[in-house]
C-alpha positions as CSV (number, residue, x, y, z in Angstrom):
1,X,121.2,-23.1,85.3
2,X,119.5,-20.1,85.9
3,X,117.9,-18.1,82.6
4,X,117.4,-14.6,81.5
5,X,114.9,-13.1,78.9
6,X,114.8,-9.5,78.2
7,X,112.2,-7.6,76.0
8,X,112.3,-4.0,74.4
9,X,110.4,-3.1,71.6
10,X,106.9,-1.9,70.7
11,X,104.8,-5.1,72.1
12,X,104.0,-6.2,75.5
13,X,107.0,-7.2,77.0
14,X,105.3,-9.2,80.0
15,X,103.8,-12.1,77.8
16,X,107.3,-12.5,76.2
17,X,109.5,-12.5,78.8
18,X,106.5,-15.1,80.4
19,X,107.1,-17.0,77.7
20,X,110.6,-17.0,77.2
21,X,111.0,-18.4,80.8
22,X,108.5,-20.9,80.3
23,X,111.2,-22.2,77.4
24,X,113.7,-21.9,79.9
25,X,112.1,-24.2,82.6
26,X,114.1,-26.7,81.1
27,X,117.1,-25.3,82.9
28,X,116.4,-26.2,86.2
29,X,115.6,-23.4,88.7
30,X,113.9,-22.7,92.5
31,X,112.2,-18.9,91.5
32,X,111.2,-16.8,88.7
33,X,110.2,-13.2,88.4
34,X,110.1,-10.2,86.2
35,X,110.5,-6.1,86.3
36,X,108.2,-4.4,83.8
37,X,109.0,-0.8,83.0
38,X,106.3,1.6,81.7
39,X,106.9,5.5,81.3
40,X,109.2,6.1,84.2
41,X,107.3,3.7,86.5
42,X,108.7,-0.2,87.4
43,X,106.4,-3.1,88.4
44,X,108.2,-5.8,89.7
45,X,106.9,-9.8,90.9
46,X,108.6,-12.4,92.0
47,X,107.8,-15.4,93.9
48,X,110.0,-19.0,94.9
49,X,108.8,-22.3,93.5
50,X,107.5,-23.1,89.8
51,X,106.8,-20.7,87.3
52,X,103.3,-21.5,87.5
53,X,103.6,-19.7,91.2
54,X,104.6,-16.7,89.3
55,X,101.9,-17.4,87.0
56,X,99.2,-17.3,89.4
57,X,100.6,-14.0,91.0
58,X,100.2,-12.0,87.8
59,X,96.9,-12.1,87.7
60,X,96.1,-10.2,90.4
61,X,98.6,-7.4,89.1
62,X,98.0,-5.6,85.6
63,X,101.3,-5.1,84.5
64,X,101.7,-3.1,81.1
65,X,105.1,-1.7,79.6
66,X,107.3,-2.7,76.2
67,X,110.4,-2.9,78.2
68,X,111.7,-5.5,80.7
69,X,113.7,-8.3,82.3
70,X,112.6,-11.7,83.9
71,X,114.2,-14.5,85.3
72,X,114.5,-18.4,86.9
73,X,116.7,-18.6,89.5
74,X,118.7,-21.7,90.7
75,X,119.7,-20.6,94.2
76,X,123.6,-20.3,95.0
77,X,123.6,-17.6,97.8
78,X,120.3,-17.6,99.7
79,X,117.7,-19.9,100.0
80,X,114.8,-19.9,97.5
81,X,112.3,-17.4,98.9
82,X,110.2,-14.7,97.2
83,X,112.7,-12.0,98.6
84,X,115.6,-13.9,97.0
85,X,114.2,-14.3,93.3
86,X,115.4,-12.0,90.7
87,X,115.2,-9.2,89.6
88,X,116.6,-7.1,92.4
89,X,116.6,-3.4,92.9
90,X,118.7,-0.9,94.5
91,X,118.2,1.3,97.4
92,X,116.0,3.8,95.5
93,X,114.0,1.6,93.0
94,X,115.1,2.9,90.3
95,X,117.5,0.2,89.3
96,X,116.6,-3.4,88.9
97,X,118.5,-6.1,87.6
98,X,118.7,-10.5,86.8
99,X,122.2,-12.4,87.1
100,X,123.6,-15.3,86.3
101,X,126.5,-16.4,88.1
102,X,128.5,-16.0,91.2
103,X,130.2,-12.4,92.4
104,X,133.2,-14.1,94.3
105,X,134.3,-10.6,95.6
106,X,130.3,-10.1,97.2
107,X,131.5,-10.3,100.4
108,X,134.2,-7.6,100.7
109,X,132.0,-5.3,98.0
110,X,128.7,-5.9,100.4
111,X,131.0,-4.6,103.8
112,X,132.2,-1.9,101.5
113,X,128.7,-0.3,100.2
114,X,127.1,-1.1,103.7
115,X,129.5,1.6,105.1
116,X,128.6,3.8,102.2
117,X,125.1,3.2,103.5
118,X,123.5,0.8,100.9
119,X,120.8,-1.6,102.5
120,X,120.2,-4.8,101.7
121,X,117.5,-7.1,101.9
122,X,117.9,-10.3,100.8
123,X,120.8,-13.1,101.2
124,X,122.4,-12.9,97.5
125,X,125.1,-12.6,96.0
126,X,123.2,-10.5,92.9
127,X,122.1,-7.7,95.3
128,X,125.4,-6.6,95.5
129,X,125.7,-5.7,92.1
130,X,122.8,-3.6,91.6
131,X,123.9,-1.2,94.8
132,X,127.5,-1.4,93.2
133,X,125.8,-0.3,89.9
134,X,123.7,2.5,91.7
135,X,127.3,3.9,93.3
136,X,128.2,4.5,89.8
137,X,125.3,5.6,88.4
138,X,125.0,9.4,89.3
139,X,125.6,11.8,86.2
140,X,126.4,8.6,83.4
141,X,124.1,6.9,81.5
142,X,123.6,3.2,82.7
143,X,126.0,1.3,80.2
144,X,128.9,3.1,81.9
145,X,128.0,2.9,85.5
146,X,127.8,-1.2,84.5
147,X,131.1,-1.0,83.1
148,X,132.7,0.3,85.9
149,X,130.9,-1.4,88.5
150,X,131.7,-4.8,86.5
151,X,135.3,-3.6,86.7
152,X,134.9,-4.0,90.2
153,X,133.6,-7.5,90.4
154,X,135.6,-10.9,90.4
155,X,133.8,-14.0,89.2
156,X,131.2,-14.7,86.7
157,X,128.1,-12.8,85.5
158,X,125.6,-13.1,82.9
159,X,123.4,-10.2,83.6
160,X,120.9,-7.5,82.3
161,X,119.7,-4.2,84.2
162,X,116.9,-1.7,83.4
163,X,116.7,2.0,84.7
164,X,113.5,3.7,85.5
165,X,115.6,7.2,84.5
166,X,116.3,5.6,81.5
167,X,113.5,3.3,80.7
168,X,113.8,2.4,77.4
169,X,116.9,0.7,77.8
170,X,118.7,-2.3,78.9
171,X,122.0,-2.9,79.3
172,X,123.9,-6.5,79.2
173,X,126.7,-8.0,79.8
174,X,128.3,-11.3,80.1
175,X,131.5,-13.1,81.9
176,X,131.7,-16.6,82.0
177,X,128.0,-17.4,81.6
178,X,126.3,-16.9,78.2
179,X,123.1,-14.2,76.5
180,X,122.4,-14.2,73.2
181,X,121.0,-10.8,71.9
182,X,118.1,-11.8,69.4
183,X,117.4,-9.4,66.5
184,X,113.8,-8.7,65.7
185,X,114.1,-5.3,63.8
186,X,115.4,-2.2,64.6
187,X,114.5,-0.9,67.7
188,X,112.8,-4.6,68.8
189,X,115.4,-7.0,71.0
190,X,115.1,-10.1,72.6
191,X,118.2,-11.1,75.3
192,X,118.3,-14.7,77.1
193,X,120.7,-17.5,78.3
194,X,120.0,-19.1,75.5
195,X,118.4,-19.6,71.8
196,X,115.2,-21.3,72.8
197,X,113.1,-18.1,74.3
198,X,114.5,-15.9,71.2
199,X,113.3,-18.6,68.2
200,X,109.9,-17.9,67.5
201,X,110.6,-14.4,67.4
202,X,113.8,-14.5,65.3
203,X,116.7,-16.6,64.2
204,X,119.2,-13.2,63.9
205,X,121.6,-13.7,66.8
206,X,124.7,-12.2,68.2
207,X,126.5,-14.4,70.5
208,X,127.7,-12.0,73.7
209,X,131.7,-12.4,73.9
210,X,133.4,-12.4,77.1
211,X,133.6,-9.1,78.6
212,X,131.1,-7.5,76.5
213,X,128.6,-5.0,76.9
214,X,125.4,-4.7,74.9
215,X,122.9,-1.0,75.4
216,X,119.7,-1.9,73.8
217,X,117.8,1.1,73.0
218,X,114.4,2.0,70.1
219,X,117.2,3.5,68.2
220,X,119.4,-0.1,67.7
221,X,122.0,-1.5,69.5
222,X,126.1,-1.3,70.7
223,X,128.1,-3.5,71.8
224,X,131.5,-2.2,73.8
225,X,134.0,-4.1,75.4
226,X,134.5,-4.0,79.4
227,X,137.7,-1.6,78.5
228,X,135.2,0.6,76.1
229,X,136.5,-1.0,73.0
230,X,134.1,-0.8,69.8
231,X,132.8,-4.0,68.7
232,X,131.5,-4.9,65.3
233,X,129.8,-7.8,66.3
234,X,129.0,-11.4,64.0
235,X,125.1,-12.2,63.3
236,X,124.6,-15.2,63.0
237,X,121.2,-17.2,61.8
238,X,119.8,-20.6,64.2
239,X,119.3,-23.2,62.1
240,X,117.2,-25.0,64.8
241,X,113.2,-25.1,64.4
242,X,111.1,-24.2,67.2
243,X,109.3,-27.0,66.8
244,X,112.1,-28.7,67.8
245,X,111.4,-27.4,71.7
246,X,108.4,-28.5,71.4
247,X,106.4,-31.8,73.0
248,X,104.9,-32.5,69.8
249,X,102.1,-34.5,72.1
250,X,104.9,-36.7,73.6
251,X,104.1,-36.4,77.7
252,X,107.5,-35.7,78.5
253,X,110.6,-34.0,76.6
254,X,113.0,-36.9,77.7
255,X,110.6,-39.7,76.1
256,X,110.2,-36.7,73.1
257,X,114.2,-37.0,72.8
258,X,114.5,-40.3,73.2
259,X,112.2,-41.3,70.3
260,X,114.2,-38.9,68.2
261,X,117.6,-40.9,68.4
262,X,117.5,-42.4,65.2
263,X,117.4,-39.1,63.7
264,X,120.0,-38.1,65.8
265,X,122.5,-40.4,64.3
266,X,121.0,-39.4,60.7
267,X,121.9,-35.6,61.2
268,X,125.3,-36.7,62.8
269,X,126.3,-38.8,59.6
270,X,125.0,-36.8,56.7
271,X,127.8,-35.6,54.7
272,X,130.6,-36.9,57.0
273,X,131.3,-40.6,55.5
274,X,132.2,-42.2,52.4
275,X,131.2,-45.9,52.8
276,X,132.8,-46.7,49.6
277,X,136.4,-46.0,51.0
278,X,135.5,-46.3,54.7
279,X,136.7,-42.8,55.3
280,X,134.9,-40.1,57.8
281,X,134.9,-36.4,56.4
282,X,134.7,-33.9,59.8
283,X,135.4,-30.6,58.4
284,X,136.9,-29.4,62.0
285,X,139.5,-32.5,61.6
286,X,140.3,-32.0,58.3
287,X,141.3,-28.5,58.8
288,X,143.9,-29.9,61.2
289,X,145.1,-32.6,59.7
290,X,148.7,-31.9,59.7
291,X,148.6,-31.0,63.2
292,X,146.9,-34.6,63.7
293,X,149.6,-36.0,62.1
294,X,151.6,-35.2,65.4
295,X,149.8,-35.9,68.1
296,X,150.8,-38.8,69.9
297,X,148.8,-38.4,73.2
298,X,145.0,-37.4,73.5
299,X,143.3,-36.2,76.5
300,X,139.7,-35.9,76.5
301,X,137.6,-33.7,79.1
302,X,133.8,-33.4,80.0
303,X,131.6,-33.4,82.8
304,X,128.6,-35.4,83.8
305,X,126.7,-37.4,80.9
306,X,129.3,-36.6,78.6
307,X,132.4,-37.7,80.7
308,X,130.5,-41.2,80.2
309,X,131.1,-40.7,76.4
310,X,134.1,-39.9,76.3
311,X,135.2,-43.5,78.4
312,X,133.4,-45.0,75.2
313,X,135.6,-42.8,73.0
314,X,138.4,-43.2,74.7
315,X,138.4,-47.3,74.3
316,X,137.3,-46.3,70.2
317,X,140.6,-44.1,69.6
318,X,143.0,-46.3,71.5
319,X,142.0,-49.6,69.9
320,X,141.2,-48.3,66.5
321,X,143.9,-45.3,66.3
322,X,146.3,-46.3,68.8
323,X,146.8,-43.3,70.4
324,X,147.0,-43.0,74.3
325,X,144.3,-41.3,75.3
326,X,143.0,-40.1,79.1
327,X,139.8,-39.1,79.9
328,X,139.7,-36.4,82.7
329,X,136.7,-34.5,84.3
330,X,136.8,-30.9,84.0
331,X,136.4,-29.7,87.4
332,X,139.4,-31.7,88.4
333,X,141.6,-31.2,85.1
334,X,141.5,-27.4,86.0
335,X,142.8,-27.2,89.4
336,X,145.7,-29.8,88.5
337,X,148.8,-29.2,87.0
338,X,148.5,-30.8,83.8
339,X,151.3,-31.8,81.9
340,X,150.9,-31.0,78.0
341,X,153.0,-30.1,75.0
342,X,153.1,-30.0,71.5
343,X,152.4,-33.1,71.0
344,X,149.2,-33.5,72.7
345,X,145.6,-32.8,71.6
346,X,142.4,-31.9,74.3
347,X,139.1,-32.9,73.3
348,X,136.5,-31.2,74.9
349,X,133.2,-33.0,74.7
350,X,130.1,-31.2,76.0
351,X,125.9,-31.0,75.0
352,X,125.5,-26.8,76.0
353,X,129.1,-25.9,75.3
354,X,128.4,-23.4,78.0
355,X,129.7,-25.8,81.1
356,X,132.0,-23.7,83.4
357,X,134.6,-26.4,84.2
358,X,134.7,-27.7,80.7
359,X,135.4,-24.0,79.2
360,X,137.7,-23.3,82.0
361,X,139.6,-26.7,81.5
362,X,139.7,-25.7,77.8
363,X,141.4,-22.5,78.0
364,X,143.9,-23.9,80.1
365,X,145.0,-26.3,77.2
366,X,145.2,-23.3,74.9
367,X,147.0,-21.4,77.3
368,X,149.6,-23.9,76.9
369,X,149.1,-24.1,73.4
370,X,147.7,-27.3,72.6
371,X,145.7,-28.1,69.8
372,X,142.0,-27.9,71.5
373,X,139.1,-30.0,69.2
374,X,135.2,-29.7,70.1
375,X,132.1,-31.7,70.5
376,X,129.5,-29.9,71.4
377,X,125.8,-29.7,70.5
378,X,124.8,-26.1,70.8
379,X,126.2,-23.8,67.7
380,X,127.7,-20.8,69.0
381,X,128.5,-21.5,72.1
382,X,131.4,-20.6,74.3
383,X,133.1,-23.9,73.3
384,X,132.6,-24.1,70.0
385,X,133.4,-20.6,69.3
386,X,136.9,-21.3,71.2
387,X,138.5,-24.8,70.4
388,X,140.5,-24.8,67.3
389,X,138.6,-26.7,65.4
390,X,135.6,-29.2,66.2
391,X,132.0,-31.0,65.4
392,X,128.9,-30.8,65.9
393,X,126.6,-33.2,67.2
394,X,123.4,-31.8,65.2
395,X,120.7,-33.1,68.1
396,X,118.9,-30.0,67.8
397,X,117.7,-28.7,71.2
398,X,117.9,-30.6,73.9
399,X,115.3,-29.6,77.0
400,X,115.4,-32.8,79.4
401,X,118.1,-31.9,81.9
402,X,118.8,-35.6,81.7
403,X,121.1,-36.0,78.4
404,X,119.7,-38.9,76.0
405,X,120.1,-37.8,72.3
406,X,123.0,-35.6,73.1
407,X,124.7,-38.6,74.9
408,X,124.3,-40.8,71.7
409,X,125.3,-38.1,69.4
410,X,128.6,-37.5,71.2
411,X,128.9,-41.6,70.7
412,X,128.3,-41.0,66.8
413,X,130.9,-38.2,66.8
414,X,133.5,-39.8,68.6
415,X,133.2,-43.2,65.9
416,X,133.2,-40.8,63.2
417,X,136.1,-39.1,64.9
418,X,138.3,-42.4,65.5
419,X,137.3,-43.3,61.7
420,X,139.2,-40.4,61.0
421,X,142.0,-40.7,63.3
422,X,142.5,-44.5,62.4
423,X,142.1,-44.1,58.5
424,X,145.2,-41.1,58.9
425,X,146.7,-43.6,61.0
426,X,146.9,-47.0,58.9
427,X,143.7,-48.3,59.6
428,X,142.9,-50.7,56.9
429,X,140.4,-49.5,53.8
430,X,138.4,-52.8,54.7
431,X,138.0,-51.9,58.3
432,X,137.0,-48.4,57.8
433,X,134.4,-49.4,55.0
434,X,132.8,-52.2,57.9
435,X,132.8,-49.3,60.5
436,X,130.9,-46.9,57.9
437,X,128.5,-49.7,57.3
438,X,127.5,-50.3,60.6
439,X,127.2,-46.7,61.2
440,X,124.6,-46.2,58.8
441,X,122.6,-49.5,59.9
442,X,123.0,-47.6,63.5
443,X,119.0,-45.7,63.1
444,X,117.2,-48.7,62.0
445,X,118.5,-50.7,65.3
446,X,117.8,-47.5,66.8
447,X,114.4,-47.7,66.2
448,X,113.9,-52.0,66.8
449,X,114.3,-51.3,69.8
450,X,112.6,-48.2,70.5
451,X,109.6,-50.2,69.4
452,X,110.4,-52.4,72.1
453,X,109.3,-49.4,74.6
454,X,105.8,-50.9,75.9
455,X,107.7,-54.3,77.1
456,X,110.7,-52.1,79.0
457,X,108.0,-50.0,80.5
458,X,106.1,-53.8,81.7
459,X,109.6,-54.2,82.9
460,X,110.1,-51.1,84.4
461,X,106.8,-51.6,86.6
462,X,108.4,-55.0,88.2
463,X,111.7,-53.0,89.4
464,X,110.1,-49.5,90.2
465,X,109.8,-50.0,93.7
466,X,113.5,-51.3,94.5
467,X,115.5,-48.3,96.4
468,X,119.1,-49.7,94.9
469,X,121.0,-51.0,91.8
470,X,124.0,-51.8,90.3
471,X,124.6,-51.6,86.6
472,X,128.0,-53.6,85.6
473,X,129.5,-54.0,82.1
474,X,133.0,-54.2,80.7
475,X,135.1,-52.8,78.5
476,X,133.3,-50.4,76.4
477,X,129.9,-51.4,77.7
478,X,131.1,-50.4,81.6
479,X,131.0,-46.3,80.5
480,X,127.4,-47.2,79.8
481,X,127.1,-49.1,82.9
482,X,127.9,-45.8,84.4
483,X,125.5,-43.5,81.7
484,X,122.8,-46.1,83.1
485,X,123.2,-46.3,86.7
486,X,123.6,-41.9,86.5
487,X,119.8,-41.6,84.3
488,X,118.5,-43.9,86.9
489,X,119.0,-41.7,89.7
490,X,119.1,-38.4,88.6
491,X,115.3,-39.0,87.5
492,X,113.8,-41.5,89.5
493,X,116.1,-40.3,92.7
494,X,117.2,-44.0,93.4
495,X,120.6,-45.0,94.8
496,X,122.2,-46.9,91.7
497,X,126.1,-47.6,91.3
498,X,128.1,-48.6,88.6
499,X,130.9,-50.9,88.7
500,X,133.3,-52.9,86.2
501,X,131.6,-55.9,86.0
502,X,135.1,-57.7,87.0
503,X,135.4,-55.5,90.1
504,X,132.5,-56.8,92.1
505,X,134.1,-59.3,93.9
506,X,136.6,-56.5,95.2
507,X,134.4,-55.7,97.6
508,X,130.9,-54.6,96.0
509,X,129.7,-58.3,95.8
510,X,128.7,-58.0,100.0
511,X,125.8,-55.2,99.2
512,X,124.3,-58.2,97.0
513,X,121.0,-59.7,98.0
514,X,116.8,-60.2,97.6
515,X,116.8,-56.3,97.7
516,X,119.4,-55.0,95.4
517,X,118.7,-55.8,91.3
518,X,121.4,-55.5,89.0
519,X,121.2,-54.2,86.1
520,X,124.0,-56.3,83.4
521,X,125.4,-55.1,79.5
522,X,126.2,-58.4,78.6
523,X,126.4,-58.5,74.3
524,X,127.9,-61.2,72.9
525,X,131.3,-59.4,72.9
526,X,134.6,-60.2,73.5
527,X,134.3,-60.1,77.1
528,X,130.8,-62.2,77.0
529,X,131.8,-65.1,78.8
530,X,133.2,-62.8,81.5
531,X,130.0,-61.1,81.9
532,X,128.6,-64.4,82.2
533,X,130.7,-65.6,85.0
534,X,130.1,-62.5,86.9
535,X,125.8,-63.0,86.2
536,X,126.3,-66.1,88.1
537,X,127.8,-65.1,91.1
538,X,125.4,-62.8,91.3
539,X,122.7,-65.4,91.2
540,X,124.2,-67.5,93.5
541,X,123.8,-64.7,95.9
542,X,120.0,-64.9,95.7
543,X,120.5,-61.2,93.5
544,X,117.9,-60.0,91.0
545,X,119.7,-59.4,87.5
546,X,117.9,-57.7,84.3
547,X,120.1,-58.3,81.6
548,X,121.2,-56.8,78.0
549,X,122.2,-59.2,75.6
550,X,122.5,-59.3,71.6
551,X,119.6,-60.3,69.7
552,X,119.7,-64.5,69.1
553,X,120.9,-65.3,72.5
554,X,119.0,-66.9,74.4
555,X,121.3,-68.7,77.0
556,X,120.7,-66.2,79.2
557,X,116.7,-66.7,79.4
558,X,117.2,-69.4,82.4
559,X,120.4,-67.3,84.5
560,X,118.5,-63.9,83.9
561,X,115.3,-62.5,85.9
562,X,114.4,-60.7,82.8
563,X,116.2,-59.8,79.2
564,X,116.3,-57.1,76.7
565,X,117.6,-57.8,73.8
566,X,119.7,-55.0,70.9
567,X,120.5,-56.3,67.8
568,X,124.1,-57.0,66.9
569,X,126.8,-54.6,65.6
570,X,130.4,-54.1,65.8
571,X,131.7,-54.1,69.4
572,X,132.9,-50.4,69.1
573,X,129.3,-49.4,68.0
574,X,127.5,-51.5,70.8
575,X,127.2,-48.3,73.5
576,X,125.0,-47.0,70.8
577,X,122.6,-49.9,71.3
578,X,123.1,-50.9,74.7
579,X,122.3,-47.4,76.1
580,X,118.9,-47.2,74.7
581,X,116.6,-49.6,76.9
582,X,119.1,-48.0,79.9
583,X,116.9,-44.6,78.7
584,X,114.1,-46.6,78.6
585,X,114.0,-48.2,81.6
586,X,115.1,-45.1,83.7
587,X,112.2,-43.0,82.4
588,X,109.8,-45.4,82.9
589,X,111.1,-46.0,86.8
590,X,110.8,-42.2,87.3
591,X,107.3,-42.1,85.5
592,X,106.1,-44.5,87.9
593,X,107.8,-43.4,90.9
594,X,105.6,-39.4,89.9
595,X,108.9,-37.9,89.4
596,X,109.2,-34.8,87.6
597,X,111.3,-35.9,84.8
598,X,112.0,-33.2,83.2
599,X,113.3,-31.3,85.7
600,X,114.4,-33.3,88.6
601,X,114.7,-31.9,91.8
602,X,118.1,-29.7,92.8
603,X,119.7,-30.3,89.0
604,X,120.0,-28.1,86.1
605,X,120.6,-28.5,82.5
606,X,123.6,-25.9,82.2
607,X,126.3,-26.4,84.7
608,X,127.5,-22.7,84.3
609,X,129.0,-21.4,87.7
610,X,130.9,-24.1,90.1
């Protein structure tokens, strides 16, 4: 949601920071622009729509200068208009800044600098805090007018500002909402949202704590706290390639990420199990063991795709660990009252480990001093830097706003984690060695039926013009009912619901006819014949059913409008499977339908403000 790229150093900085927020696209945004600074002089462009928009404008404009900031907004507070894009300036165009966020406080600071005279000219939040910046700024360098305008502000803020007084500099800071300060050389800096516009210029990071300031300058960088407080900050090196960003000639990143799922589960596994005595090894868990030993309730929190997850997790660590466990979304887990103690453990599950609910959920659990355990995807983020202890999915990057191999790794790392969690628990040495088996078989049926892609995509054409769906399953296949039914509609923008199979004829079962396809997870599991019974009243209702079944059954063939079929694993592991045509099917819809499915419309990767 939103992204930032800054540039000092001795090159261009308008082809990096173009570049930078071309990796960012990803993120979902309604505007883009850029300030370039050059000997005392700024030249600043924005304009509303795609990056392309912005693009096109540069080249009427010859823009030179080694310093500067650029941005892709996702609009909050105004509408998307040239006038609201980033960066903006103050009342003398001297300042101009980018911000991620929301200033909660805007309001009451905007009534209070209108009296003091400050114009304004556009509808954002963000404007505020370049005129509260330029109050400050009279006989201090820039870093400390920030600070003490930032001491002013309530909410969150990921932000960067440039000075044409002092143009080769740029000051950041971050509250809620993450930079990364990429290390060239001395004297060259790269600063963004995330790691993806700072890889193919380095892999030397520092990851921006909360309340911190960084002042970039040719002579190196500081970083200061918002209460002036030294810091001697951690570099630390990406591991990720930056070909791993990349399209590699697939047509979209989703399809890209889907393909790479087998992989996925590779990375995920690779050092963590010991087939041999059916134990998991997750380095995180391990370091907690004794406080493990403990826990006697589990509550799990996400958002989005990864809530979905964690309903498969959940069923995994009750039936395999019996341990209660709750799965609650962030944004409502923070504004209850939850009731923890010693004796419970948070898991927080998320892809960017940047999500604002999620982090704000998971401070609340250590607030009350909980033992707090991570999934999350992106190293050094936010979440992974604050839980106790966690794991790593190891998807690599993940640019599709819609989730795919981050939703399956979360599935690998929450079998892994009830393999540990039942083996401390009594879980027989037999059991955990068939779980460890099957999770190693898990890329190879990955991959059957990935190469089953051309017949879901025949399937896909028959269905692509339907304007509804339901997608039903049970048990643990009914959180991927709901991981199904959310692809479909966040991509190809069609109404689809998911329901517990065994809840349709609780009222649902009335929206059934010619005109409404449903879309049924029925493996040959323990809850088959159910599924089976609820096919057929669907049928009976003259409704259109595409079903998912286990590989050797064909009893469906005559009560189904069409099949896919996954091979056959351990009921626990079936999500894993079951999900993949789902992905299939809901790109190809969207492909069909001309949706841009990389980017759908109004969404963004990184939920990072409310």
């Amino acid at each position: 949601m939103c992204g930032i790229v800054g540039y000092l150093g001795n090159k261009e900085a308008t082809p990096v920071i173009m570049e930078g927020l071309k990796r960012m696209e990803y993120r979902g945004y309604d505007s883009a622009g850029l300030a370039i600074l050059d000997k005392g002089k700024v030249k600043s462009v924005k304009k509303a729509g795609k990056l392309q928009n912005l693009t096109d404008e540069l080249k009427t404009h010859k823009i030179t200068g080694q310093v500067g900031i650029g941005h892709i907004r996702w609009a909050t507070h105004g509408a998307p208009t040239d006038v609201n894009a980033h960066p903006h300036n103050d009342c003398h165009n001297e300042l101009y800044l980018v911000h991620n966020g929301i200033i909660e406080n805007y309001q009451a600071l905007k009534e209070k600098l209108a009296k003091a005279g400050h114009e304004f000219n556009t509808e954002t939040d963000t404007e505020v805090l370049t005129h509260l910046i330029e109050m400050y700024y009279q006989d201090i360098p820039l870093e400390e007018a920030v600070q003490q305008a930032l001491n002013d502000v309530v909410g969150a803020y990921g932000l960067a500002v440039a000075s044409t007084r002092e143009p080769e500099k740029i000051v950041a800071a971050r509250l809620g909402s993450p930079l990364i300060l990429g290390i060239i050389e001395k004297g060259e800096y790269i600063i963004a949202s995330d790691v993806t516009p700072i890889l193919s210029h380095t892999r030397e990071v520092i990851y921006l704590e909360e309340r911190e300031i960084a002042t970039l300058t040719p002579e190196g960088y500081n970083i200061r706290t918002l209460d002036n407080k030294k810091v001697e900050p951690k570099v630390d090196n990406v591991d990720w390639d930056v070909d791993q960003a990349e399209k590699l000639g697939y047509p979209h990143f989703m399809i890209k990420e889907i393909m790479e799922q087998p992989q996925v589960i590779k990375d995920g596994l690779r050092g963590r199990l010991e087939p041999e005595i059916g134990a998991a090894h997750l380095g995180g868990f391990i370091e907690q063991d004794k406080r493990w030993r403990d826990i006697e309730r589990i509550i799990v929190i996400a958002c989005g795709t990864a809530a979905y997850a964690c309903m498969v997790g959940e069923y995994m660590i009750e039936e395999y660990a019996g341990i209660p466990t709750e799965v609650e979304i962030g944004s409502e887990f923070r504004y209850r009252q939850p009731v923890l103690n010693e004796k419970t453990a948070v898991v927080i599950v998320s892809q960017s480990g940047e999500t604002a609910d999620t982090i704000a959920s998971l401070r609340e659990a250590k607030r009350q001093n909980v033992l707090t355990f991570g999934i999350v995807n992106v190293v050094g983020s936010t979440l992974a830097r604050e839980v106790d202890a966690g794991a790593y999915i190891h998807a690599g990057p993940e640019v599709a706003v819609a989730s795919t191999k981050a939703f399956l790794g979360m599935l690998n790392m929450f079998a892994l984690f009830t393999l540990a969690l039942g083996r401390q628990r009594g879980m027989s040495v037999v059991t955990g060695q068939r779980i460890a088996k099957e999770l190693l078989a898990l890329p190879d049926k990955i991959q059957a039926i990935l190469e089953k892609n051309d017949d879901i995509k025949k399937i896909a054409e028959k269905y692509s013009k339907y304007e509804h769906a339901f997608y039903l399953g049970r048990k643990y296949n009914f959180a991927v009912a709901e991981e199904g039914a959310h692809k479909l509609k966040e991509i190809s923008y069609v109404h689809a619901e998911a329901y517990p199979a065994g809840e349709l004829k609780h009222g649902a079962l009335a929206l059934i006819d010619d005109r409404f396809y449903s879309v049924m997870i029925v493996p040959e599991d323990s809850v088959y014949e159910k599924n089976v019974s609820n096919l057929e009243e669907i049928k009976a209702r003259s409704g259109v059913v595409l079903a998912i079944t286990t590989e050797g059954n064909h009893a469906l063939d005559d009560k189904a409008d069409d099949v896919i079929y996954i091979p056959k694993t351990l009921e626990m592991l079936t999500p894993l499977l079951s999900v993949i045509p789902l992905q299939l099917f809901a790109y190809h819809i969207a492909v069909l339908r001309d949706c841009d499915v990389d980017q759908p419309r109004n969404l963004a990767k990184s939920v990072t403000v409310e």
